[in-house]
VOTI-980248 format. One record per residue: x, y, z of N, C-alpha, C in turn; residue number from 1. Coordinates in steps of 0.1 Angstrom, whole numbers, plus 5000, padded with zeros to 4 digits. Layout:
neast/nnorth/nup/caeast/canorth/caup/ceast/cnorth/cup/i
X/Y/Z/X/Y/Z/X/Y/Z/NUM $
...
This chain:
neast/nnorth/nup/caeast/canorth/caup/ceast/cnorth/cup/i
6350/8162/0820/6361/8172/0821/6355/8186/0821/1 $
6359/8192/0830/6354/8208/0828/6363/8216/0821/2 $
6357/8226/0817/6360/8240/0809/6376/8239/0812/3 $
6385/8240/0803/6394/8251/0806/6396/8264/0807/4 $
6396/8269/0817/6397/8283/0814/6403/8293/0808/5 $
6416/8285/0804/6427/8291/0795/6423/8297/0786/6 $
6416/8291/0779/6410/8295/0767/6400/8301/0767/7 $
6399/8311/0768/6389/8323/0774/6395/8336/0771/8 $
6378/8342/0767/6379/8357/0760/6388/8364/0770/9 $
6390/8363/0781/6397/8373/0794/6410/8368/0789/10 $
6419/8359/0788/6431/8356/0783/6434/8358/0767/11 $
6421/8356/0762/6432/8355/0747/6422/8366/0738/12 $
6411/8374/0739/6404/8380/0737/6406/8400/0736/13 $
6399/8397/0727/6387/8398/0721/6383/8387/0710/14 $
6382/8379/0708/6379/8374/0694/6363/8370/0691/15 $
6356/8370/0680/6348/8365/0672/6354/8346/0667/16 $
6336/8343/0666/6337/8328/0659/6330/8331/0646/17 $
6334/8325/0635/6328/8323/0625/6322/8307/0622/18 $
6312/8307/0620/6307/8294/0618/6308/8284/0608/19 $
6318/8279/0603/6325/8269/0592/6310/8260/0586/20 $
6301/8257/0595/6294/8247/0589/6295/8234/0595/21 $
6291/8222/0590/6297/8208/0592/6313/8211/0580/22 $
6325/8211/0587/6333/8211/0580/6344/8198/0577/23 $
6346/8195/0559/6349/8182/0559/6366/8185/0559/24 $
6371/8173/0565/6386/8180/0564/6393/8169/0554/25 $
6404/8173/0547/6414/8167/0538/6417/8149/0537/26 $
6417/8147/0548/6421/8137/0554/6408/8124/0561/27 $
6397/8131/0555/6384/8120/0558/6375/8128/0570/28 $
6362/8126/0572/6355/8131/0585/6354/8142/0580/29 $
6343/8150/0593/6338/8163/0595/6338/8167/0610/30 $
6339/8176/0607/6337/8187/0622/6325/8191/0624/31 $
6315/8184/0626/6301/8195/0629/6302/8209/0635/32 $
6294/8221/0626/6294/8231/0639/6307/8237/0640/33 $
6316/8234/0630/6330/8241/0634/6330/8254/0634/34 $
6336/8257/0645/6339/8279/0645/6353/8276/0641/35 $
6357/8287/0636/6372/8295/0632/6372/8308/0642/36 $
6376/8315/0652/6380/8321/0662/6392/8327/0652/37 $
6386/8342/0657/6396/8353/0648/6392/8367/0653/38 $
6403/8375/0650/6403/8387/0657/6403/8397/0648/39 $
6401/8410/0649/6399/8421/0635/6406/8433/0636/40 $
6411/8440/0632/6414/8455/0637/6421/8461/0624/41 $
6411/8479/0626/6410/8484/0616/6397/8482/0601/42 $
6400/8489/0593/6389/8489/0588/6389/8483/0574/43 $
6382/8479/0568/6379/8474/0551/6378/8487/0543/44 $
6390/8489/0536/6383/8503/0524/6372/8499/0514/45 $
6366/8509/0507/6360/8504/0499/6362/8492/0487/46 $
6374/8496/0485/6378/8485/0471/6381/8472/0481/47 $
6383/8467/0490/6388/8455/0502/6398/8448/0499/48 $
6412/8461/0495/6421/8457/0486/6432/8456/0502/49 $
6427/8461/0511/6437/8467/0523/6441/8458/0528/50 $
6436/8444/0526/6432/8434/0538/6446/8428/0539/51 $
6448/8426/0554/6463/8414/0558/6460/8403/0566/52 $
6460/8393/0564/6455/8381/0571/6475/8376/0581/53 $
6466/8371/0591/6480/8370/0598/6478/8356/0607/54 $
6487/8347/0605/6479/8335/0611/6488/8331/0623/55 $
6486/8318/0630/6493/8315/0641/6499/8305/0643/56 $
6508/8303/0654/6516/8292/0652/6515/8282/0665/57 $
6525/8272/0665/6522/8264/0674/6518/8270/0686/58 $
6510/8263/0691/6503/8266/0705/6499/8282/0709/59 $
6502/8291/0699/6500/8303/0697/6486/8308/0695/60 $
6477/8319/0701/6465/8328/0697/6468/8338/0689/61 $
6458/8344/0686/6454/8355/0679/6461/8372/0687/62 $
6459/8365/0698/6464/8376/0711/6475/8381/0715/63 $
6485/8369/0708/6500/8374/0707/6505/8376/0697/64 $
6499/8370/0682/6505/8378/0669/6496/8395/0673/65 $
6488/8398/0675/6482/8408/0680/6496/8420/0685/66 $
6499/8414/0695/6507/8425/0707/6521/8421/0699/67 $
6524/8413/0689/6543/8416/0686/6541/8419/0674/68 $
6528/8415/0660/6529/8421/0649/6525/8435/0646/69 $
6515/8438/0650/6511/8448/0648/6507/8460/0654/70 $
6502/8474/0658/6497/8482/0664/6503/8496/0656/71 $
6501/8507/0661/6506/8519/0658/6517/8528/0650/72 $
6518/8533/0640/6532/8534/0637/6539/8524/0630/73 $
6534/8509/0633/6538/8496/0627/6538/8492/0612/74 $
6546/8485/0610/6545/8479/0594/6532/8475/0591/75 $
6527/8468/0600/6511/8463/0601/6502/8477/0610/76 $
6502/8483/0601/6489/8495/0611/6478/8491/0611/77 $
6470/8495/0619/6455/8487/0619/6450/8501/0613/78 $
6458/8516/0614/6453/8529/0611/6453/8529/0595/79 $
6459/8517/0586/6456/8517/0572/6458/8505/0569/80 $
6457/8493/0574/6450/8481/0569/6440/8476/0579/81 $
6429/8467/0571/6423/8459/0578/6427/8443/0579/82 $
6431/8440/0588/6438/8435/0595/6430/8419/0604/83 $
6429/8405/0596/6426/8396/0602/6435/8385/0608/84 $
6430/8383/0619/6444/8370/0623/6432/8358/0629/85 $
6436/8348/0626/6428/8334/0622/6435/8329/0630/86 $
6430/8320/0642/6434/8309/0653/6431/8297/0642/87 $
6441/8286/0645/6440/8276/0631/6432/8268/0643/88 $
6426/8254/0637/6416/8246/0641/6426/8236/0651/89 $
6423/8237/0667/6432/8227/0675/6437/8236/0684/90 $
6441/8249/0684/6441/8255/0690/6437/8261/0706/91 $
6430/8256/0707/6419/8263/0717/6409/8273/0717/92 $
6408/8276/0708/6398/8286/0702/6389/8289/0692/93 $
6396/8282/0687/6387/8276/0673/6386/8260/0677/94 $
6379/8256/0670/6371/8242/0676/6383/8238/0675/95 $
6383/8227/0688/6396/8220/0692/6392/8206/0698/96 $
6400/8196/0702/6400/8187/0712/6393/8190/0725/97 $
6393/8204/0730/6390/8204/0741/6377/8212/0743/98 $
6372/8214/0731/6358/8222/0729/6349/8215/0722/99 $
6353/8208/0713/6349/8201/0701/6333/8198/0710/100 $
6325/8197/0698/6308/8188/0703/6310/8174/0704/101 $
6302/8167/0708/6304/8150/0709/6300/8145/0697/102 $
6306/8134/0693/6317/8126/0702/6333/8128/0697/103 $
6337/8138/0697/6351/8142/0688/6357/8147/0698/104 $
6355/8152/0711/6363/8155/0723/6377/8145/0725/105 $
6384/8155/0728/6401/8147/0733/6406/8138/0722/106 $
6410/8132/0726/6417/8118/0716/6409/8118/0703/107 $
6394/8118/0705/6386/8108/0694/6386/8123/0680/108 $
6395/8134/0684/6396/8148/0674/6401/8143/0661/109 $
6394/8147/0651/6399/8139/0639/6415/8145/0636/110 $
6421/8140/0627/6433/8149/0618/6426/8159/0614/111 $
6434/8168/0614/6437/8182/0606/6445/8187/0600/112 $
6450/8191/0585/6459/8195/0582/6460/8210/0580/113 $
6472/8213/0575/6475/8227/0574/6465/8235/0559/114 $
6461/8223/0553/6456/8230/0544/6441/8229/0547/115 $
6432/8221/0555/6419/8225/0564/6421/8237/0568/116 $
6430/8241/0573/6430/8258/0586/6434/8267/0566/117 $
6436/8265/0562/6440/8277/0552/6427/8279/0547/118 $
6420/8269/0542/6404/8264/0536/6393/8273/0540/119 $
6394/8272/0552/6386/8271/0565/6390/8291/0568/120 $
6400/8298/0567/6404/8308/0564/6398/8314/0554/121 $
6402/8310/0541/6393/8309/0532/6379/8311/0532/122 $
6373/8310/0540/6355/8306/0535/6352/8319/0548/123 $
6361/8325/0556/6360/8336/0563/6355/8351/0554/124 $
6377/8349/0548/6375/8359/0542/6364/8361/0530/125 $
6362/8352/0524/6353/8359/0507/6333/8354/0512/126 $
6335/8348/0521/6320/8342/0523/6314/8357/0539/127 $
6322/8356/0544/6316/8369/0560/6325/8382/0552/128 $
6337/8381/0547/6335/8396/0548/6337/8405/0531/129 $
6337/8392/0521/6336/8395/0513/6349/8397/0505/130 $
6364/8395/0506/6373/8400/0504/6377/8388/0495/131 $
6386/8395/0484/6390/8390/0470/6404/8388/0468/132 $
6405/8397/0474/6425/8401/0472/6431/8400/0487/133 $
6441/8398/0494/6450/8401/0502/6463/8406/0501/134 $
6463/8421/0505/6476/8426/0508/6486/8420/0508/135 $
6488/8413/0521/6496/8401/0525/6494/8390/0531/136 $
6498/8380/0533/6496/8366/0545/6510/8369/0550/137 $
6511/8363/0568/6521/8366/0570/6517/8357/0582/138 $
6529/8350/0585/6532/8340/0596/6541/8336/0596/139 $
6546/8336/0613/6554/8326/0618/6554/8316/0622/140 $
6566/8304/0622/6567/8286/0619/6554/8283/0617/141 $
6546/8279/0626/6532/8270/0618/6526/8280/0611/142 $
6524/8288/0612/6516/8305/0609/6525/8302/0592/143 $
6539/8302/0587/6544/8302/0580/6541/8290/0574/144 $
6536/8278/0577/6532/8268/0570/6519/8272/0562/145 $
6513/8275/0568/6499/8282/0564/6499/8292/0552/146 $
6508/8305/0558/6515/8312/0544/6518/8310/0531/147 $
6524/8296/0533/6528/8289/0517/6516/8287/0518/148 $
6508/8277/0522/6501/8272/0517/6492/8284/0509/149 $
6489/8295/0516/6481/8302/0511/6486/8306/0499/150 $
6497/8309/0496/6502/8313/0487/6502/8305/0472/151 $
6503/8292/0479/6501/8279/0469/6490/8273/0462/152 $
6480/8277/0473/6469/8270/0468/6457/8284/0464/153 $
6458/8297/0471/6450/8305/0461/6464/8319/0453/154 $
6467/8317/0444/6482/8326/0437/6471/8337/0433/155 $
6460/8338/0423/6455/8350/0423/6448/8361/0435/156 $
6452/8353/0451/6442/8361/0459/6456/8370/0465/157 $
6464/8362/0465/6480/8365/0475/6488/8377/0469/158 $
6486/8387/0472/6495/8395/0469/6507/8393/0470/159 $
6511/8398/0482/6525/8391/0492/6523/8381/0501/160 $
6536/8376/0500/6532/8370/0512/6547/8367/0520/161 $
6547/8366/0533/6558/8367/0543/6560/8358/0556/162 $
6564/8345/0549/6566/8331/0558/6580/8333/0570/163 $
6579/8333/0578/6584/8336/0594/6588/8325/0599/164 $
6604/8316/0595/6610/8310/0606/6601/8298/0601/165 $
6598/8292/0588/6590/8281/0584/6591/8276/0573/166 $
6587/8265/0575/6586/8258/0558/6575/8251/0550/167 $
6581/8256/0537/6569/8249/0527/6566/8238/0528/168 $
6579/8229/0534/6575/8207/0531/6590/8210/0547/169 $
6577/8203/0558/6586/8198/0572/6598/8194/0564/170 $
6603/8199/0574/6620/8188/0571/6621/8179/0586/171 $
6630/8169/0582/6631/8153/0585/6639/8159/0603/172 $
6645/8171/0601/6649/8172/0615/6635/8176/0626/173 $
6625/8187/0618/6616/8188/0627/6604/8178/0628/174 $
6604/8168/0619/6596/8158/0624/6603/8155/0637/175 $
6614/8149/0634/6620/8141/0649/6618/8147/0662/176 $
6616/8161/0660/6616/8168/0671/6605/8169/0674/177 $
6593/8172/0668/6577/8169/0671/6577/8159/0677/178 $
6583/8144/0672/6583/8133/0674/6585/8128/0693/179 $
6601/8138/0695/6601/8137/0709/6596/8143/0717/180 $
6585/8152/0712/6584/8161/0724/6567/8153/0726/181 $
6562/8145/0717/6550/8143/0717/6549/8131/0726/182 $
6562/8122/0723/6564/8111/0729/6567/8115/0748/183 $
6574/8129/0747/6574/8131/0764/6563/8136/0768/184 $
6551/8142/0760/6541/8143/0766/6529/8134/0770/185 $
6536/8122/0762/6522/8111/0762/6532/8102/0775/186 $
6544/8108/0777/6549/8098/0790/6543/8101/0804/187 $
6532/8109/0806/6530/8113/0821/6521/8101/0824/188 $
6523/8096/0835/6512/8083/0845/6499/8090/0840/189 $
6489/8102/0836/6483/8108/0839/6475/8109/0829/190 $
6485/8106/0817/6481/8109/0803/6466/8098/0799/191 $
6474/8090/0798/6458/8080/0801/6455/8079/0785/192 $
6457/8078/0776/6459/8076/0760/6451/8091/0757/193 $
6448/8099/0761/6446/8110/0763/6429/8117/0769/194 $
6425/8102/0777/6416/8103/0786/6414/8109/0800/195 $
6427/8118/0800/6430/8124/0817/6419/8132/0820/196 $
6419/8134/0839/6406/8138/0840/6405/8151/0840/197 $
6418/8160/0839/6417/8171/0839/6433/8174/0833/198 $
6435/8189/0825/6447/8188/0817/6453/8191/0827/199 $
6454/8198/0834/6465/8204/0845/6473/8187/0850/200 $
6465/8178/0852/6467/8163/0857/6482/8159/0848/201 $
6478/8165/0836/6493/8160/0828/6509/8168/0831/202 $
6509/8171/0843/6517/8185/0845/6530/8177/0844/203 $
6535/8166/0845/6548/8156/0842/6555/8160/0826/204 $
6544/8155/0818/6544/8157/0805/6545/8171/0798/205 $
6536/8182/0803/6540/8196/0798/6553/8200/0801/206 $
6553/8196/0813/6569/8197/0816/6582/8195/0809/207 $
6580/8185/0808/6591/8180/0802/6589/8184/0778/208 $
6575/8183/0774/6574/8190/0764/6584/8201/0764/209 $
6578/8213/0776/6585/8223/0778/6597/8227/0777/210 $
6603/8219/0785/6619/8214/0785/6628/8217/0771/211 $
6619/8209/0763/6625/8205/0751/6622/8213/0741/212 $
6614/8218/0743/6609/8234/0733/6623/8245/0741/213 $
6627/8244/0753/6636/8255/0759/6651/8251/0752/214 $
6648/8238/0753/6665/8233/0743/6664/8236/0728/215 $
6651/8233/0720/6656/8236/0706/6650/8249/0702/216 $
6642/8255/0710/6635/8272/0705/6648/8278/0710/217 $
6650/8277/0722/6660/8293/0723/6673/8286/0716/218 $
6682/8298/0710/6695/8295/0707/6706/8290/0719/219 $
6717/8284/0716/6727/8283/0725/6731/8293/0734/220 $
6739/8306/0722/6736/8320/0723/6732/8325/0736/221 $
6720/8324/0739/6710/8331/0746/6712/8324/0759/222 $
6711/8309/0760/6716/8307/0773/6732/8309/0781/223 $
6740/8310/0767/6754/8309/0773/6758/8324/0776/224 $
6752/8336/0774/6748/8348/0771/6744/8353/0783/225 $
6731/8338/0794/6722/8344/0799/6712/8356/0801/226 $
6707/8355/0783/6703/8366/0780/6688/8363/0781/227 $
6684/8355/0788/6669/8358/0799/6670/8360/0810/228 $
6683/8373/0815/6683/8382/0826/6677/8395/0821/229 $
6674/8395/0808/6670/8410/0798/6659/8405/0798/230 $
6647/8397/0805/6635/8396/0808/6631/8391/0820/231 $
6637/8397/0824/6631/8393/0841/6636/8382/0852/232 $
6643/8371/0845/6646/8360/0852/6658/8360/0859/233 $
6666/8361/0871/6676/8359/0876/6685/8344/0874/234 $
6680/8335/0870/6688/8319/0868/6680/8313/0856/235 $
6686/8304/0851/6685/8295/0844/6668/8287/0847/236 $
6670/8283/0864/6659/8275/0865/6646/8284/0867/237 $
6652/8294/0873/6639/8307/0871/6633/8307/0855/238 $
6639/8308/0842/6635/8308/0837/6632/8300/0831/239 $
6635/8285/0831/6631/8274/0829/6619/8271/0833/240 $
6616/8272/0844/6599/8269/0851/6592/8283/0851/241 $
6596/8296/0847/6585/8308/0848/6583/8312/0839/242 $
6588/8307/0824/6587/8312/0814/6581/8301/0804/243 $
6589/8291/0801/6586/8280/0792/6577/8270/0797/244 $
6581/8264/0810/6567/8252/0815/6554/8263/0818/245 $
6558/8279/0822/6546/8285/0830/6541/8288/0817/246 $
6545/8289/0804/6537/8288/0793/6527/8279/0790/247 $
6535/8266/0790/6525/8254/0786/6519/8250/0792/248 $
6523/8248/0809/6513/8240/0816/6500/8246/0817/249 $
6494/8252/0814/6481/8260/0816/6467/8252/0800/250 $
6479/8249/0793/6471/8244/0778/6470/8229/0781/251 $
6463/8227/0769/6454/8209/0768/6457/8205/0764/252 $
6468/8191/0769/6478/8183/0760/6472/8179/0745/253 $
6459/8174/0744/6454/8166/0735/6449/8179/0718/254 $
6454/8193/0727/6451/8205/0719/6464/8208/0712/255 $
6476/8207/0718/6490/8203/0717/6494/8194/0708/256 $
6488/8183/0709/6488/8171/0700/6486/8174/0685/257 $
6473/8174/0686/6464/8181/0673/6472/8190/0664/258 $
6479/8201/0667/6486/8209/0661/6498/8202/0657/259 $
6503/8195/0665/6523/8188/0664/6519/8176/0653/260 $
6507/8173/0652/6507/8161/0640/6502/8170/0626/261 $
6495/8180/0628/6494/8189/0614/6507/8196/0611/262 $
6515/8198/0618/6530/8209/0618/6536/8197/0610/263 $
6540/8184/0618/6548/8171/0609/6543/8168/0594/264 $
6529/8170/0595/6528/8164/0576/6526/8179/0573/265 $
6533/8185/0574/6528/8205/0566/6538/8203/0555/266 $
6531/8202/0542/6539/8201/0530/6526/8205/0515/267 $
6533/8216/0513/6524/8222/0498/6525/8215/0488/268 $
6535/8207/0487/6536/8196/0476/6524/8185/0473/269 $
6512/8184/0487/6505/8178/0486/6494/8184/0475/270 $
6496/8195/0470/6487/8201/0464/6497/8199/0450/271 $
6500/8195/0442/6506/8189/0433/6515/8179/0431/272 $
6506/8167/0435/6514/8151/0436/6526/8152/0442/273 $
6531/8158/0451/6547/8158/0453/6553/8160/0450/274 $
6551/8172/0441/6562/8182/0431/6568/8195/0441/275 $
6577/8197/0447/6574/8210/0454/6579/8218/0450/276 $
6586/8218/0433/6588/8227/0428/6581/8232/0415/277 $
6571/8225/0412/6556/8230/0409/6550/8235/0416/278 $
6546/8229/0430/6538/8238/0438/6546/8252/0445/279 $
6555/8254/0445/6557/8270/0446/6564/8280/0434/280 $
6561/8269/0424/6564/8278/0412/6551/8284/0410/281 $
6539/8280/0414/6526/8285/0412/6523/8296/0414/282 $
6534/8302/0426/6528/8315/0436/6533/8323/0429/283 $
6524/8337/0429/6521/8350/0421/6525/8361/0429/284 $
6527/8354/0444/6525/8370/0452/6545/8370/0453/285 $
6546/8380/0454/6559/8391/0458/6559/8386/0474/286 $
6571/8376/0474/6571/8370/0487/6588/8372/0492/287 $
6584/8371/0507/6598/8378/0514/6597/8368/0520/288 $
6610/8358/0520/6613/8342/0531/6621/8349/0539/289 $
6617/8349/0554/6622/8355/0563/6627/8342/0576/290 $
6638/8348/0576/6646/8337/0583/6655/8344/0597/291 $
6654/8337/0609/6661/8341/0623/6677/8333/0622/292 $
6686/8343/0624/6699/8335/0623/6702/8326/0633/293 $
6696/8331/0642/6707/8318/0651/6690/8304/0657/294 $
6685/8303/0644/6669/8295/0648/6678/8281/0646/295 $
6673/8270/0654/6680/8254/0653/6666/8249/0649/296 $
6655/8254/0651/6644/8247/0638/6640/8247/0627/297 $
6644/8261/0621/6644/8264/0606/6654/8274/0601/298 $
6667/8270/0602/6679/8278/0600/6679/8286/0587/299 $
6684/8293/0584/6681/8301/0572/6685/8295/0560/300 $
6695/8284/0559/6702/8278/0549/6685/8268/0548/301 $
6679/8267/0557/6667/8257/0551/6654/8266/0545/302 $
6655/8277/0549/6645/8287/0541/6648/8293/0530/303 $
6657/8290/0529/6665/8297/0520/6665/8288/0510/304 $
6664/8275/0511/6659/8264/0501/6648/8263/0495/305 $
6636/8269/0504/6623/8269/0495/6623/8284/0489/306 $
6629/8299/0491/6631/8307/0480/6633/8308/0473/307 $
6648/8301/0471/6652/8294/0458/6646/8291/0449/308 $
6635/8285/0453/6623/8276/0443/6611/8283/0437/309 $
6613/8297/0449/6601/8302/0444/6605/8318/0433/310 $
6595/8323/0426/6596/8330/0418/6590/8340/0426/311 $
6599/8351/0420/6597/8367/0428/6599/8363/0441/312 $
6610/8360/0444/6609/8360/0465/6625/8363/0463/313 $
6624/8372/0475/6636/8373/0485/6639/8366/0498/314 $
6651/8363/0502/6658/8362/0514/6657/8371/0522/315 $
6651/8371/0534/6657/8380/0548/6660/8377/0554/316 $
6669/8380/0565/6673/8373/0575/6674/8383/0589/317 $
6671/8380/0596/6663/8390/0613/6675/8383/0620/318 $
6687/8393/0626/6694/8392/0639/6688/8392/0650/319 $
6687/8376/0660/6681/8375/0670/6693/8361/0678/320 $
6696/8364/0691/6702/8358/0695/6691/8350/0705/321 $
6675/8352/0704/6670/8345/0709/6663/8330/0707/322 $
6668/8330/0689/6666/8313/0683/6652/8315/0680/323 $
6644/8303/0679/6632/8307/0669/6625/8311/0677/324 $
6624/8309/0687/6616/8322/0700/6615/8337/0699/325 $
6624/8339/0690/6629/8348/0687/6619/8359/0682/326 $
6606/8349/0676/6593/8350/0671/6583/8358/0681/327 $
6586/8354/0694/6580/8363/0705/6583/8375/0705/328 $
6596/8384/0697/6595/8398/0707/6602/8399/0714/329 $
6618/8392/0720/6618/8390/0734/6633/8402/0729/330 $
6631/8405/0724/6645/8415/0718/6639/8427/0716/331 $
6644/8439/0717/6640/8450/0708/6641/8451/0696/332 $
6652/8446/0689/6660/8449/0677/6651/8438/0669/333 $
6641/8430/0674/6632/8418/0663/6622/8431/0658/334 $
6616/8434/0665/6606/8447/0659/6611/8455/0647/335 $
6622/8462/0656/6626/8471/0642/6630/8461/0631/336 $
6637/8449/0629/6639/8443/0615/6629/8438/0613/337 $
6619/8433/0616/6607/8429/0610/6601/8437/0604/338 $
6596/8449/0611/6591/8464/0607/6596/8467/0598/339 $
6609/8467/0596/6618/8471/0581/6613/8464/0570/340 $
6617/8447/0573/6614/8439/0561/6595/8440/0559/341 $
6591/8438/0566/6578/8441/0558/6569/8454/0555/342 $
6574/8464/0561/6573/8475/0553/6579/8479/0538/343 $
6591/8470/0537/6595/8470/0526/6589/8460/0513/344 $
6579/8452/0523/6573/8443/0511/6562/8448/0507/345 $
6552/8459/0519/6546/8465/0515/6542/8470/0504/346 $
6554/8478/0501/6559/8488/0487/6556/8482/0481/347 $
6561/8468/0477/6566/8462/0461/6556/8458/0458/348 $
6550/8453/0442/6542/8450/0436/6542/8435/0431/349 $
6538/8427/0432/6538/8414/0427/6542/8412/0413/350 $
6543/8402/0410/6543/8396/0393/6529/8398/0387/351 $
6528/8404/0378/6512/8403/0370/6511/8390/0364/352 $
6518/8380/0361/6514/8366/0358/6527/8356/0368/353 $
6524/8338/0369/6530/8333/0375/6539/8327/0359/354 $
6556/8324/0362/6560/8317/0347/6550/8303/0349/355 $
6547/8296/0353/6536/8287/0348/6523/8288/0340/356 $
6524/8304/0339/6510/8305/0328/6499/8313/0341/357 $
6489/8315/0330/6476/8321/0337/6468/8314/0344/358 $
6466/8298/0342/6461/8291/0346/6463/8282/0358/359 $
6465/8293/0370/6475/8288/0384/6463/8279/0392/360 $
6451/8285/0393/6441/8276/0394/6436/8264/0393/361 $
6443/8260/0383/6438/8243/0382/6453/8236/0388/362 $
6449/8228/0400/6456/8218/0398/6457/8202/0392/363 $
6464/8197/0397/6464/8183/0391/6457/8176/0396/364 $
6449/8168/0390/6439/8155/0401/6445/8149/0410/365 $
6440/8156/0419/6446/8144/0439/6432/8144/0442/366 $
6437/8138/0450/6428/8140/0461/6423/8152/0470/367 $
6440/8158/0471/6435/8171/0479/6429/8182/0471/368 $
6431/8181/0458/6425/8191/0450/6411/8189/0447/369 $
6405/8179/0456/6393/8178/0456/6388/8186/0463/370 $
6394/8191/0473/6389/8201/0484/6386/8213/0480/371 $
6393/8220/0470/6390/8227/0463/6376/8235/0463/372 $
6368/8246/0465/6355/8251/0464/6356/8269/0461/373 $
């Protein structure tokens, strides 16, 4: 199989690799050789108290949290924080299915969970650049799985943090929905158990993925609205095939895969036996649950379930008639309420202790807390 090109410094770039090591993941196996692919902007002050880590979401780079989170004037300045955003493992950029060394190419790519890419995040910041504390974490849907986690599993590093249109423990609707879109992609003649000879070959199956990311990402709203004539598209089918398949078809189903089975089991609870209200009673940082109103993947009444649970967090909620897409940018009015709400988290100061005590650190004997280092 040759190179995709997609995944290339000219598309998704500038980024750096960091070199993980042979990395073991949660779930059994190693990754030889694993890079973490990450992007930088702005500077480290002396104390390396400035730092914002910003992570990514489904099928998402570093390149587009880049151009909608942050820049000039922004809540996220790169002119007074320094500023990391971390491509999670499966991605295309950081070792993936479609990069990986032999014999772990395509299919044979082990599991990865959401708490591998936080880990793995982890051994960036305090081992290359030395950093102790974070400002914030901040992500949208998968990006926001990551967020808890980070928030869960290290409470004295997390200052704030600011989960985007996501949840602490999947809910039973968005498995089903991973479920079908995974099942339309493994339906192309082409797919071949994920041995095809080249990704473009699976163009049946992105398609139709695509499809179904266009029915439950955008709102009702927005179609009935035809309010993707406010980006360019004259019809429905214009934007059907120039926007949403012209997104996906370009990516590596088996890269696709990899992420939609870490998104399904993404639950913090695994870090304390299945308690998930131990595990986000743990978090220390001054956290903003930020929720899109008219989103059909993670409606606000469902984010609004894991704030509840957590200590020191607020509710936000971002008017967007674009649905959890909404996460792109594709509005003016997403900027300025984001910009608002996290400049306003900025300000605030965390809890100096979590009510569970000083000792957030230890968890309970699992398994996963073996991973621990």
């Amino acid at each position: 199989m040759e190179k995709n090109n997609y995944y290339s410094q000219e598309n998704h770039g500038p980024y750096q690799l960091f070199d993980l090591g042979d990395f073991q993941l949660e779930d059994g196996g190693t990754i030889n050789n694993c890079q973490l692919a990450y992007s930088s902007f702005g500077k480290l002050n002396a104390k390396k108290d400035n730092a914002i880590l910003i992570t990514t979401w489904y099928s998402g780079t570093s390149k587009i949290m880049e151009k909608v989170y942050t820049g000039e004037g922004r809540a996220i300045d790169p002119a007074k924080y320094f500023i990391i955003i971390a491509n999670q493992i499966g991605n295309g950029l950081s070792t993936s299915p479609n990069n990986v060394l032999a014999p772990l190419q395509g299919p044979k790519f082990p599991r990865v969970r959401i708490g591998d890419d936080v880990r793995a995040q982890h051994k960036l910041l305090t081992e290359y650049f030395g950093i102790e504390t974070l400002a914030l974490v901040i992500g949208g849907s998968m990006g926001a799985q990551q967020t808890w986690e980070w928030a869960v599993r290290y409470p004295d590093m997390v200052k704030r943090a600011a989960p985007i249109a996501g949840r602490a423990r999947n809910s039973p609707h968005d498995f089903l929905f991973i479920e079908t879109f995974t099942y339309a992609l493994k339906s192309d003649p082409a797919w071949n158990n994920g041995h095809y000879r080249e990704p473009n070959t699976v163009n049946f199956g992105l398609c139709h993925l695509a499809d179904l990311w266009s029915l439950m990402g955008f709102s009702v709203e927005f179609f009935r609205e035809e309010l993707y004539m406010n980006i360019g598209f004259s019809s429905l089918e214009e934007f059907r095939t120039g926007f949403t398949q012209n997104y996906f078809l370009p990516m590596d189903p088996n890269n696709l895969l990899c992420m939609a089975w870490k998104w399904q089991q993404g639950d913090v609870s695994r870090l304390t036996n299945g308690n998930l209200v131990s595990a986000l009673g743990r978090i220390r940082a001054k956290v903003f649950v930020i929720a899109i109103d008219s989103d059909m993947l993670f409606p606000p009444s469902d984010c609004e379930t894991d704030q509840k649970l957590t200590p020191n967090s607020e509710l936000r909620v971002i008017h967007s008639q674009a649905g959890h897409l909404g996460l792109f940018g594709l509005q003016p009015s997403y900027f300025e309420q984001i910009d608002k709400y996290l400049g306003e988290l900025l300000t605030l100061q965390p809890e100096k202790e979590s009510k569970y005590g000083h000792h957030t650190n230890a968890f309970p004997k699992s398994k996963v807390a073996e991973h621990e280092f």
